[in-house]
C-alpha atoms as an extended CHARMM CRD file, in Angstrom:
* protein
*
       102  EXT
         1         1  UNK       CA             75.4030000000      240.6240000000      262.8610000000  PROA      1               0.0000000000
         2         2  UNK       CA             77.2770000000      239.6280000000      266.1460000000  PROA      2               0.0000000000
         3         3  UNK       CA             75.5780000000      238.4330000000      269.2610000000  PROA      3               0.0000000000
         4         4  UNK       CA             75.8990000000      241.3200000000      271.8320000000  PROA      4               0.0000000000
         5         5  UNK       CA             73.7830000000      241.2360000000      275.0900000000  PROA      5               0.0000000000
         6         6  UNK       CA             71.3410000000      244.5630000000      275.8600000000  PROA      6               0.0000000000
         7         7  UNK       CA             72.2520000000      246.9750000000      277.2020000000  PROA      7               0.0000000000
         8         8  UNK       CA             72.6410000000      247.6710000000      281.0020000000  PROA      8               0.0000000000
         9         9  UNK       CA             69.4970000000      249.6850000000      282.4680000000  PROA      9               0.0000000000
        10        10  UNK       CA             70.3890000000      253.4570000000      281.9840000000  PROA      10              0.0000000000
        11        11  UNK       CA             73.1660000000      252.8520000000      279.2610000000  PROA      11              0.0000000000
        12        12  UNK       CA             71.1690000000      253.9190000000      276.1360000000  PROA      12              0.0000000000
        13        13  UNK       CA             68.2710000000      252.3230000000      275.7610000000  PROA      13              0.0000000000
        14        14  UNK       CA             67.1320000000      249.9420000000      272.7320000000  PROA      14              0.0000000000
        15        15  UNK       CA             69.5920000000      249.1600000000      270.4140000000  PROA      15              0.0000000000
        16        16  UNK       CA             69.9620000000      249.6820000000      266.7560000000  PROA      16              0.0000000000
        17        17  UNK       CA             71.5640000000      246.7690000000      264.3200000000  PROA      17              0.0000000000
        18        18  UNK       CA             73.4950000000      247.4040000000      261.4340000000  PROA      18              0.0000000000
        19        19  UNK       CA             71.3290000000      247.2610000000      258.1860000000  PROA      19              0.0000000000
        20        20  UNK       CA             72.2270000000      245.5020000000      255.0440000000  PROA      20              0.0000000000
        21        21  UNK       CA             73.8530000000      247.4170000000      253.0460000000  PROA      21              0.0000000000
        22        22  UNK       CA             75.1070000000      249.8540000000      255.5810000000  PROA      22              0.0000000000
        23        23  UNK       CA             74.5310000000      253.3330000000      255.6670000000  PROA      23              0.0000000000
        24        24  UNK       CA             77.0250000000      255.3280000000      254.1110000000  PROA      24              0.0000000000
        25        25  UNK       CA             78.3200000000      258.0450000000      256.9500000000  PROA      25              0.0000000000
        26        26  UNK       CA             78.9790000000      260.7120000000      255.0560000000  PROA      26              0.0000000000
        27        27  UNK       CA             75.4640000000      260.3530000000      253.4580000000  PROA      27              0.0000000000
        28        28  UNK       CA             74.0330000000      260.3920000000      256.9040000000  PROA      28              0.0000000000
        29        29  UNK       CA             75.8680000000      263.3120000000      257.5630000000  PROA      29              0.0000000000
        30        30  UNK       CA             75.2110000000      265.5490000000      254.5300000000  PROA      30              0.0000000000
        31        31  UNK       CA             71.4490000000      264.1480000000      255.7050000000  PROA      31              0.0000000000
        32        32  UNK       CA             71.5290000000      265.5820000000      259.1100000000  PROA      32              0.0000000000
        33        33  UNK       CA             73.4170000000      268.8510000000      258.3310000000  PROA      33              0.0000000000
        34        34  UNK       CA             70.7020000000      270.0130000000      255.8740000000  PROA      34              0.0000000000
        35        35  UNK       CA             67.2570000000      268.2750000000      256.9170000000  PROA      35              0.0000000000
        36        36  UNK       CA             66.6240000000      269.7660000000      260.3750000000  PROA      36              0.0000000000
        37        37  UNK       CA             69.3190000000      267.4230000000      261.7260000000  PROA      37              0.0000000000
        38        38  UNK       CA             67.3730000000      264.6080000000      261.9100000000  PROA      38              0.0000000000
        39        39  UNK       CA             66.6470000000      262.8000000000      258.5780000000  PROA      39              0.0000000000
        40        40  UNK       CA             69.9540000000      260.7530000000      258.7740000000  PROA      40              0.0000000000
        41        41  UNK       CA             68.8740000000      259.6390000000      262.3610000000  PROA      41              0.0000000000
        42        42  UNK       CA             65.7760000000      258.2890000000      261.0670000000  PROA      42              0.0000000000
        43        43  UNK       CA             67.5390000000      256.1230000000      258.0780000000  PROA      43              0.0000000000
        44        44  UNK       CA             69.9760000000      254.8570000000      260.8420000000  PROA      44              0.0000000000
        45        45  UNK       CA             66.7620000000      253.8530000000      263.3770000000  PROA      45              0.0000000000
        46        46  UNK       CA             67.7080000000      256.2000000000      265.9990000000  PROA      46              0.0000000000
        47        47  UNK       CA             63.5670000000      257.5240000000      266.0310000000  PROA      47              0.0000000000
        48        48  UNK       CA             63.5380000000      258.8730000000      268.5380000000  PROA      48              0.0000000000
        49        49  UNK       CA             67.0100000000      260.3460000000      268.7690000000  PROA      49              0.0000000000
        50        50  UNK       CA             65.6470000000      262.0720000000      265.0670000000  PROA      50              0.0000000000
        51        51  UNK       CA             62.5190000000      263.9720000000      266.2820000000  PROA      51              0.0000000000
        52        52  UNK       CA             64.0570000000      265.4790000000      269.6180000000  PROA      52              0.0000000000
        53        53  UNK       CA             66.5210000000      267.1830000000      266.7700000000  PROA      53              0.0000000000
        54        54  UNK       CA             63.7360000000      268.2540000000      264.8860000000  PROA      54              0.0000000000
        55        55  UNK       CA             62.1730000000      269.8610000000      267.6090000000  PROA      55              0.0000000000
        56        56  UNK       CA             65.1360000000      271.1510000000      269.1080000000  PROA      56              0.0000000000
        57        57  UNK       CA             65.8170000000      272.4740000000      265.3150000000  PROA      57              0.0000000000
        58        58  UNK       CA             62.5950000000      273.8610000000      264.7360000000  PROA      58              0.0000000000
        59        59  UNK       CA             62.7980000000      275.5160000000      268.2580000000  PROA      59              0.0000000000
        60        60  UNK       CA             65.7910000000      276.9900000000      267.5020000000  PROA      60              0.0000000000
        61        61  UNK       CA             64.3580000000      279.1410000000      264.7520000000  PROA      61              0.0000000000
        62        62  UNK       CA             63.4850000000      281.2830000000      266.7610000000  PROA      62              0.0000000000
        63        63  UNK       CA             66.9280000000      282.3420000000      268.2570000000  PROA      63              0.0000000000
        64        64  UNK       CA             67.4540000000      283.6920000000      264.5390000000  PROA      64              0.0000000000
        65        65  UNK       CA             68.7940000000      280.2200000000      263.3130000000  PROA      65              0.0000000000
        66        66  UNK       CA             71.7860000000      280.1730000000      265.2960000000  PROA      66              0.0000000000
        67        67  UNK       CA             70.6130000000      277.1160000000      267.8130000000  PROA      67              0.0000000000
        68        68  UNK       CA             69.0680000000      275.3920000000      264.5140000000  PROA      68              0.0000000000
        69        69  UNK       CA             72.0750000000      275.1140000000      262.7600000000  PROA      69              0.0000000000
        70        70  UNK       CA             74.4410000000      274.1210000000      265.6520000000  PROA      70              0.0000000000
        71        71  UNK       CA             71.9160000000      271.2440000000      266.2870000000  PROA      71              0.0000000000
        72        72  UNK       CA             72.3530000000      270.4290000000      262.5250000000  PROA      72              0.0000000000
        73        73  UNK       CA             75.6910000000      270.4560000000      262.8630000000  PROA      73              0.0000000000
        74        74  UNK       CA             75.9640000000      268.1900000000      266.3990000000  PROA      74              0.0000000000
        75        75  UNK       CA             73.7010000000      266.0310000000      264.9280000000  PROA      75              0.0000000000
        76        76  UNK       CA             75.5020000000      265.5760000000      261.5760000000  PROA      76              0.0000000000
        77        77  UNK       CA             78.7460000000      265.2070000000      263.3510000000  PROA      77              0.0000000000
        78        78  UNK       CA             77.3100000000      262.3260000000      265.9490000000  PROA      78              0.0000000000
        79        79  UNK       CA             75.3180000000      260.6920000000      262.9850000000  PROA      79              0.0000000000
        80        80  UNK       CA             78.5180000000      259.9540000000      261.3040000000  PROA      80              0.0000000000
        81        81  UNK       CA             79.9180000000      258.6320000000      264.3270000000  PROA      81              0.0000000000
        82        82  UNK       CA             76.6550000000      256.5780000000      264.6490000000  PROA      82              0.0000000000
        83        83  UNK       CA             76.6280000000      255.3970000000      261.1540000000  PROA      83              0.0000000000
        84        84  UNK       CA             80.7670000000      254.7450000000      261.1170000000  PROA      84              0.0000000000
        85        85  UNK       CA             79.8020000000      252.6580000000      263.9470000000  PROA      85              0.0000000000
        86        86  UNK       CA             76.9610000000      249.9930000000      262.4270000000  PROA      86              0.0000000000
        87        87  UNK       CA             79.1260000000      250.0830000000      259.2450000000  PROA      87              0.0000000000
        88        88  UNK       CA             81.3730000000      248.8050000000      260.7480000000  PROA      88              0.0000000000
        89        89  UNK       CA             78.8200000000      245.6940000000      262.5520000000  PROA      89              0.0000000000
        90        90  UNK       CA             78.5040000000      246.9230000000      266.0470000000  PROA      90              0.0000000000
        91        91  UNK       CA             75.2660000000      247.2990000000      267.5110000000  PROA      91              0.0000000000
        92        92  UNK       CA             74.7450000000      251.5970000000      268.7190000000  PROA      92              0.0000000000
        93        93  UNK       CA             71.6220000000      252.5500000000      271.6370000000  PROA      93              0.0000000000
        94        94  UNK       CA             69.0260000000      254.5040000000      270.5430000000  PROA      94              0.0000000000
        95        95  UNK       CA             70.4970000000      257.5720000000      272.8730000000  PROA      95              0.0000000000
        96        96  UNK       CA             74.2770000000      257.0940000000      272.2970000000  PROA      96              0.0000000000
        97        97  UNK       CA             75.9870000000      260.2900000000      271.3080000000  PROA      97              0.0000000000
        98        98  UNK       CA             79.2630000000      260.8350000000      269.7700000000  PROA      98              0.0000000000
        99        99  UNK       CA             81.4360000000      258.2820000000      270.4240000000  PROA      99              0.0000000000
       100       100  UNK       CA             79.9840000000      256.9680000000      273.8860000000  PROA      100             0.0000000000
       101       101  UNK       CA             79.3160000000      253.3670000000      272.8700000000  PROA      101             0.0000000000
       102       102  UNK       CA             79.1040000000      251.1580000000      275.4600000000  PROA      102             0.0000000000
């Protein structure tokens, strides 16, 4: 694990360290893309990150499905990016999307 200040105010929040063993990505992928997009967050530590999705997902039930499973599938994209990122020892916020590490 590498020393790495906090974050600035307003940059993400809390941080998450990378676990021993790592996460596999594509597990945490397959993980968000077919539990309510938000079981992959919560193996990574991203909490809170995990139940907006699942509220957002659940919510989006009742557009027929359609909003559920785009949230599945931003959430399984950006949880791969998440979980590429502590695999490979960096430190990610608990709000950083995508690839917006800073």
């Amino acid at each position: 694990m590498t020393n790495v200040p906090p974050p600035a105010p307003g940059k993400g929040g809390d941080l998450v360290y990378p676990q021993q063993p790592p996460k596999d990505p594509i597990l945490i992928l397959v993980l968000n893309l077919l539990v309510a997009g938000c079981l992959g967050y919560f193996m990574i530590g991203q909490k809170m990150k995990g139940i907006v999705a699942v509220i957002a997902w659940v919510l989006g039930l009742f557009t027929c499905g359609i909003v559920s499973g785009l949230v599945s599938i931003a959430a399984a994209i950006d949880g791969y990016l998440q979980a590429q990122h502590l695999k490979n020892g960096l430190p990610v916020a608990q709000w950083t999307f995508f690839n917006d590490h800073k």
